[in-house]
C-alpha positions, 0 to 999 in steps of 0.5 A: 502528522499528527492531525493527519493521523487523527484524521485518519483514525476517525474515518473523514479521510478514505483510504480504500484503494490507495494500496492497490497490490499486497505481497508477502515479504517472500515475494519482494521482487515481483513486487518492486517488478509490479511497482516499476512495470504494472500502470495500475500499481498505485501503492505497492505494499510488501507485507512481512507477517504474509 
């Protein structure tokens, strides 16, 4: 873990994309909806400071 970590944090590893949507914590259920039904859903991120 942490050399996956440090990998990360340095940069050598790309991560733009892998989220694919963002919601805020108020709409949780669209996002578990969009997780189950929406083909493009890579990573489905739920944010609760949204």
């Amino acid at each position: 873990m942490d050399r996956s970590l440090a990998l990360l944090r340095s940069g050598r590893v790309r991560t733009e994309g892998l989220v694919t949507h963002r919601f805020p914590l108020s709409e949780y259920a669209i996002a578990l909806e969009t997780l189950r039904s929406d083909p493009t859903s890579l990573k489905v991120l739920v944010d609760p400071s949204r």
